[in-house]
C-alpha positions, 0 to 999 in steps of 0.5 A, spaced: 493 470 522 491 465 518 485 465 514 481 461 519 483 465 524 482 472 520 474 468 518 473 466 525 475 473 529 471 478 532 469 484 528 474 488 531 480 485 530 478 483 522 479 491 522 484 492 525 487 486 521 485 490 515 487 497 517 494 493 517 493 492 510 491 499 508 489 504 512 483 506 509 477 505 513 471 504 508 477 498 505 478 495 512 470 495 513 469 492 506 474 486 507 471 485 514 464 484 512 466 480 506 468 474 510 468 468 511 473 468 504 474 461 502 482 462 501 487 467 501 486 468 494 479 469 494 481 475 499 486 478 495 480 478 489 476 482 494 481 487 494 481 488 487 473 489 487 474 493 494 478 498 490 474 499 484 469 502 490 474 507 493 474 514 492 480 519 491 479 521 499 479 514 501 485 512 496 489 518 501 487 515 508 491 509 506 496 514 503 497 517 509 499 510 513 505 509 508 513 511 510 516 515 504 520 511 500 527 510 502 525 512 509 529 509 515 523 504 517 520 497 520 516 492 520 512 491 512 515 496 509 522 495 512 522 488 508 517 491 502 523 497 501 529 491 502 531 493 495 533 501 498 541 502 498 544 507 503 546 511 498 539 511 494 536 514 501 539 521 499 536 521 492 529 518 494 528 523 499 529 529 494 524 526 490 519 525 494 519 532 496 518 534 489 514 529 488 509 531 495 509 538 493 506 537 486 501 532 487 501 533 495 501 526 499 507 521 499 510 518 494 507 510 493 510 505 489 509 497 489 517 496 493 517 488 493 522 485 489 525 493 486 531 496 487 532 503 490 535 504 483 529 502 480 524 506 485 528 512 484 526 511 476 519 511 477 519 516 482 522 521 476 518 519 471 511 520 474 514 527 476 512 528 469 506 525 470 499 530 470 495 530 477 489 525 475 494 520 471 498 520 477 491 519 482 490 513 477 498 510 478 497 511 486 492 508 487 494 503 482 500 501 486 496 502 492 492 496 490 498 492 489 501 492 495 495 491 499 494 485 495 500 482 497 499 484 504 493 481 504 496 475 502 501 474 507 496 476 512 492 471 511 497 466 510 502 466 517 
């Protein structure tokens, strides 16, 4: 959808178009009534005040919305995970059953442009992290990958 498209469309389909991006409804209301938005990067800014608003249960109904990493998955995520090597999936999937039995939901990295190598490092090092830093390293990631899926939403 092209930014025009996304400013222009009824309510419904900005959500659904935001839902998209991040699977957080507070998110996708927030981006949906703030339009119009004079360009993508004005979007994406958003974003970044859209998350200083989220709460921690919001922060998880997004999480909820992403496949483990290294999973065998389509669409956004597959190209997002691009840097995944088969013989990285076995690895990754161990790690994120550690990982989800420590904090309790998925384990979620910015992908775009890391190697399966790269994710399987950052996975083990935020293993060592308490529960609160890793909230703040989550939702940190989160951002960043609905900042760049806004982007491309916008920009098609």
């Amino acid at each position: 959808m092209t930014l025009a498209a996304f400013n222009a469309a009824p309510a419904e389909e900005a959500l659904a178009l935001m839902r998209a991006c991040c699977a957080s409804a507070r998110f996708a209301t927030a981006m949906a009534a703030g339009r119009p938005y004079p360009s993508a990067d004005a979007a994406a800014a958003e974003v970044d005040t859209v998350f200083a608003r989220l709460t921690w249960d919001d922060v998880r109904e997004a999480m909820e919305g992403h496949p483990r990493i290294g999973a065998r998955v389509s669409g956004q995520s597959a190209a997002e995970q691009s840097g995944v090597a088969d013989e990285t999936r076995a690895a990754l999937a161990a790690g994120n059953a550690a990982y989800e039995e420590r904090f309790g939901h998925v384990f979620l990295i910015c992908a775009t442009g890391l190697s399966g190598d790269q994710m399987l490092a950052a996975l083990h090092r935020r293993l060592n992290n308490d529960e609160q830093s890793e909230r703040v390293v989550a939702a940190a990631e989160l951002r960043k990958i609905t900042v760049l899926r806004v982007r491309n939403a916008l920009t098609g």
